[in-house]
N, C-alpha and C positions, 0 to 999 in steps of 0.2 A: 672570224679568222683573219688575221693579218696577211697581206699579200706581200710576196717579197719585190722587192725594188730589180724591174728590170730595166735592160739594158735593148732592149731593140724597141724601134720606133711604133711600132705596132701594138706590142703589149704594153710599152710607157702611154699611150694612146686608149687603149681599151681599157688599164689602170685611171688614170685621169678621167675618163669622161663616164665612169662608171658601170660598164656591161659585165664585168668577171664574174661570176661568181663561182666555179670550179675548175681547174687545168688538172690533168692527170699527170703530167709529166712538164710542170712548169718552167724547169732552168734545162731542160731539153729541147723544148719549143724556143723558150728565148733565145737559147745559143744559134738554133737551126734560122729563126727567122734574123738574128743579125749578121749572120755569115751568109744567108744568101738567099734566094726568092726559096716563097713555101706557096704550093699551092693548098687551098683550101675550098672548103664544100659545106653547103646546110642545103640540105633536100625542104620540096613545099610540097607538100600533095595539092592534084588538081580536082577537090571535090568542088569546085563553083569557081563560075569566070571570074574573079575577081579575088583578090587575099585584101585583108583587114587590113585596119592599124594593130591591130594585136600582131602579126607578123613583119611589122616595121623596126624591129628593133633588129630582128635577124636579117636583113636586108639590109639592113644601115652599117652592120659586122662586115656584110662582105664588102662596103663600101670601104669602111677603114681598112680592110684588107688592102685593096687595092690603091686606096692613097698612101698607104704604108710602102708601096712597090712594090706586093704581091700580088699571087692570081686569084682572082676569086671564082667556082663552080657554083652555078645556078643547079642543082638537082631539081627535075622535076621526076615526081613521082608519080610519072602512067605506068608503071607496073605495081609500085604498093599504093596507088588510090582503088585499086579494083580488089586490095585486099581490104586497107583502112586500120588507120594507126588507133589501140584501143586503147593509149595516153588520154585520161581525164573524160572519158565515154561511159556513160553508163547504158548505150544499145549500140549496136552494129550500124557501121555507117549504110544508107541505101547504095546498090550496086549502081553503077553506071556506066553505059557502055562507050566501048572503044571511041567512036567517036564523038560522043560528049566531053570522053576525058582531053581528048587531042583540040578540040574545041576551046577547053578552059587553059589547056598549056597556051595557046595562042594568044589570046586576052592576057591572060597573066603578065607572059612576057614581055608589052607594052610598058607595064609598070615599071620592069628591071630596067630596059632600056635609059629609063630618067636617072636612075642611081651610079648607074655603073656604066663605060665605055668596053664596050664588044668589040670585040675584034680578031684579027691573028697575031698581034705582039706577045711578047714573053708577060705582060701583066693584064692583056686584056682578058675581060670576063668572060666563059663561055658558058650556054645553057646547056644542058644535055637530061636523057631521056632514059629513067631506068628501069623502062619497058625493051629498050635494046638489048640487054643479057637477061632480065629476070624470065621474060614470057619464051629467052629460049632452050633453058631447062628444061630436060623433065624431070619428072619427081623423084621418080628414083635415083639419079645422079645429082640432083639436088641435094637430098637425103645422104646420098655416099659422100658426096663431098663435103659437107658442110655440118652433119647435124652432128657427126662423133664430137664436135668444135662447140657442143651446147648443152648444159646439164638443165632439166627440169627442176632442177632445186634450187641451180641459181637463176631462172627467170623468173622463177614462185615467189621470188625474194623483189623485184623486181615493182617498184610503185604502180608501173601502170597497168601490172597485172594485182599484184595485194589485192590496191585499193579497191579494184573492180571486183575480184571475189567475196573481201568483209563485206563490199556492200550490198553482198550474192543477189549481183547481176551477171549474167549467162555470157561468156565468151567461148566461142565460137571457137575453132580449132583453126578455121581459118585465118581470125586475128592474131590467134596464137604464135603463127608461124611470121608476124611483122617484125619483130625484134631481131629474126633470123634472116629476112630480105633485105633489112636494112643494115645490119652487118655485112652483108654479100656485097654492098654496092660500097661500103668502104673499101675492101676487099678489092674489087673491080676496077675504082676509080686510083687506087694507089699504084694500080698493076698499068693500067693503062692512059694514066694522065697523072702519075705522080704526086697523087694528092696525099697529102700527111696529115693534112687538119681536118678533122667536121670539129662543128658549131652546131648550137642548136639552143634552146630551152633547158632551164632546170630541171623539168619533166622529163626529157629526152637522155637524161645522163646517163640511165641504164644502157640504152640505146645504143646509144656514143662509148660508153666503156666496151660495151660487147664490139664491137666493130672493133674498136683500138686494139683488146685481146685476140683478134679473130686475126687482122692484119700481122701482127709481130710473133702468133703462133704460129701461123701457117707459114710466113716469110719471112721470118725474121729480120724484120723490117721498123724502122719509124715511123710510129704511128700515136696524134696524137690528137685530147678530147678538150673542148673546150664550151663552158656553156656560162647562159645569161642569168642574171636572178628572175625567180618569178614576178611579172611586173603587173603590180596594181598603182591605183592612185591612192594619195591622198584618206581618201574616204573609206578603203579598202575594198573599192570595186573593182572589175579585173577591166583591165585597160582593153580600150576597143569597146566595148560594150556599155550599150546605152536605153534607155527606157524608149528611145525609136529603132532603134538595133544596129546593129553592125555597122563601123565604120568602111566603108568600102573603101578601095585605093582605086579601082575605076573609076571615069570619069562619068562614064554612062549608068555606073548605079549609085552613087554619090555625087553632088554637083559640086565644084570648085569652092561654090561659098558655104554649101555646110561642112564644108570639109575645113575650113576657116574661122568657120565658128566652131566647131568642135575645139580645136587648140585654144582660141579666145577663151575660151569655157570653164579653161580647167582653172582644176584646185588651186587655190593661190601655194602651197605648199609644193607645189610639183612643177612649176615653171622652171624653177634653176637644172631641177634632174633634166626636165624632161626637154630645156633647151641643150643639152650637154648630150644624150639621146641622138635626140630627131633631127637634130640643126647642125650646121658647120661652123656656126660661131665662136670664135675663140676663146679658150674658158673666162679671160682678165675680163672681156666683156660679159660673160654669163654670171661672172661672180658678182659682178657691178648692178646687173639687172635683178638680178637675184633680191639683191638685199635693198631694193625699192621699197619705202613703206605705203600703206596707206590705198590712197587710189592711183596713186606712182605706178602699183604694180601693176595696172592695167595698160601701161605703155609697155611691159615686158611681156604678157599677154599677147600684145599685137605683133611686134618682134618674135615670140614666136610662131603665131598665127600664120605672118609674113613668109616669115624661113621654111616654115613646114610645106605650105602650101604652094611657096615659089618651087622647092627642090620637086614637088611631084608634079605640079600644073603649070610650071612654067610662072615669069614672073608678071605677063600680062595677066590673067587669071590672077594673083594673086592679088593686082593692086585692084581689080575689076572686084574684085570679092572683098576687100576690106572697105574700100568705097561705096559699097552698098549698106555694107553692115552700115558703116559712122553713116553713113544719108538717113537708114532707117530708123535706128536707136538714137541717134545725137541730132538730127537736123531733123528726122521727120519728113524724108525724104521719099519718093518710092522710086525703084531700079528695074530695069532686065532682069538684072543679074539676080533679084531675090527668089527663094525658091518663091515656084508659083504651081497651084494646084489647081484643077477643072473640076469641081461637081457638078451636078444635076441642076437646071433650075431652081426646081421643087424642091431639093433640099437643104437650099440655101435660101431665097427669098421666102419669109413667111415661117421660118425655121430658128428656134432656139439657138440663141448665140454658142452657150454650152454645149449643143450637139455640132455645129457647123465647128467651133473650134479642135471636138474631138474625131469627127473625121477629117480634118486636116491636118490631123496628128500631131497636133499643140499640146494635149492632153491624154490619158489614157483612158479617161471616162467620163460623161457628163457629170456625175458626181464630183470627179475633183477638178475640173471646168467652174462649176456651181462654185463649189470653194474657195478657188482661187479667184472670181471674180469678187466673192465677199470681203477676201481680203485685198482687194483694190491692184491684184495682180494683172487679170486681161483686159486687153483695150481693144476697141474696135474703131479705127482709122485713126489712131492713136488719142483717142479719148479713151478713161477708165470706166468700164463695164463694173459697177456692183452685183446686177440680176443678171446672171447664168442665164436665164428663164427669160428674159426680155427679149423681142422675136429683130428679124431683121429684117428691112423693109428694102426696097429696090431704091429708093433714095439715097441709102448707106454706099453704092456702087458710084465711083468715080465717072470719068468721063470716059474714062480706059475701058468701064464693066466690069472693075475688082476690089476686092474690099481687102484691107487689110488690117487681119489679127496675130494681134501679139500677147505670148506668154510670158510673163515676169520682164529680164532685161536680156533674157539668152535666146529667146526663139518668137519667130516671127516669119510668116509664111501669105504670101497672096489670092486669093482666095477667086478662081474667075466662074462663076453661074455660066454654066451651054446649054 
């Protein structure tokens, strides 16, 4: 679908650097956001300390919001993470209690701080908590007020209901009622912080249109949806997600430098998106880096390795972590800074290269450890292992007492015997 040419800095901005993929009321929103501040909103539920890279793209929304000269609303959702969003679920999330979830809003929030400037001005960020109106309903006024505002036949309609029924897995009554808490808090946030916009995910569109309905029914009011394409790579894997797992935005469960190499990593076909994305670079240069051939394109790689890594960990961290990487892959260097891992003596001295490298989580199995050494992929102190099965002697142990294995040219970890 063809996007129409606007006219404010914000959606010429989210146009340009690729996030639109649906507006409910697109030359409404445009007019509102060039004539004067719009506040806007995308809710995170707080199921674990930490949110992913998969939730970096909505995070980077409310960023251009806010360079654009608008406000941006952090929702966090401790009242609908005790219910749990059954978008893309095929089981109920586990309960978690009150203070785990206040727990994980804390941590989280650390994150936003790097994105976005908090404050009390007319365009600083503010986080809020929508455990403050939801938990103070009761059901029955819940119900009066809200649910004549909701037909069963059009949330049945609704993807992240469908898809969960065709694939008759069992939703809960209590996930039932998420479509309807999260409409309450557009609802909430319009009435009492003036917010006009949610953002969200292609997923979330149902979501976001019942809110935007719920708002301009009930108050006839402006109210308006705005969401991102679903984002995979290259490869068609879903972005964030890795055969070691989840990218964390925590520092404390992801380290600075895999989080460096993760960007290094990717697809060569998804550097120009995904520097246009994740980074502040201006497109004349993304378009430039972009169309690097060859092994060129590993300098746009690192640029955006650099960018990604300096906007969340700061830009010590980030030259600390690309400086380990070139030490260890290009010079053959060993760092602090590389990830480094403690096993067992015993299971390291006198132990199968193949298995030490697969509890180090180089590999997913001895078996394809075994493989990959045949095809002259893992090294051990950077010489090429062909025998998986060749054992490891305590001589292989530096002066340090660590050994260093590497898989292919993308993963490399230290290895210290206690």
């Amino acid at each position: 679908m063809t996007q129409p040419a606007f006219q404010s800095a914000f959606l010429q901005t989210l146009q340009a650097r690729g996030y639109i993929h649906q507006i409910t009321h697109p030359a409404e929103l445009d007019a509102a956001a060039s004539a004067g501040l719009v506040s806007g909103y995308i809710g995170f539920d707080a199921t674990a300390p930490s949110l992913h890279v998969g939730s970096l793209i909505q995070i980077m929304m409310l960023r251009r919001l806010q360079q654009a000269g608008h406000r941006p609303i952090v929702l966090m959702g401790g009242g609908t993470t005790k219910v749990g969003d059954p978008t893309g679920k095929d089981a109920s999330r586990p309960q978690l209690t009150d203070e785990t979830i206040q727990a994980n809003i804390a941590s989280i929030r650390t994150v936003f701080e790097k994105f976005l400037i908090f404050g009390d001005g007319p365009t600083d960020a503010v986080m809020l908590d929508n455990d403050a109106w939801l938990s103070g309903y009761g059901y029955v006024q819940f119900l009066r007020d809200f649910g004549t505002h909701f037909t069963v036949n059009r949330m049945l309609s609704f993807d992240s209901v469908r898809l969960r029924l065709e694939r008759e897995q069992p939703m809960t009554f209590l996930e039932f009622n998420y479509m309807l808490m999260q409409s309450v808090d557009f609802l909430e946030l319009n009435r009492s912080h003036g917010v006009t916009l949610q953002m969200g995910g292609s997923d979330q569109w149902g979501n976001i249109t019942s809110g935007v309905d719920l708002v301009r029914r009930v108050d006839q009011k402006a109210a308006f949806g705005l969401t991102t394409p679903l984002l995979t790579t290259a490869s068609g894997g879903k972005m964030g997600k890795t055969a070691q797992g989840a990218i964390w935005l925590n520092a404390d469960q992801l380290s600075p430098y895999d989080y460096w190499q993760f960007w290094r990593n990717v697809d060569d076909a998804d550097v120009g998106r995904f520097l246009r994305l994740f980074t502040d670079v201006p497109l004349d240069e993304v378009a430039r880096l972009e169309a690097l051939q060859g092994a060129e394109i590993n300098d746009a790689k690192k640029v955006l390795a650099d960018e990604a890594t300096m906007m969340l960990h700061g830009a010590d961290e980030a030259a600390k972590a690309r400086d380990a990487a070139e030490g260890a892959f290009e010079q053959g260097r060993l760092s602090a800074d590389l990830p480094t891992m403690e096993l067992p003596r015993d299971e390291v001295i006198g132990a199968m290269i193949a298995a030490v490298a697969t509890k180090a989580g180089l590999t997913q199995s001895n078996g394809e450890a075994r493989r990959l050494a045949q095809g002259g992929g893992l090294r051990l102190n950077d010489a090429s292992v062909t025998d998986g099965a060749a054992l490891i002697g305590a001589a292989d142990l530096n002066a340090d007492g660590v050994l260093k294995l590497a898989a292919g040219k993308k993963k490399i970890v230290l290895v210290r015997p206690v």
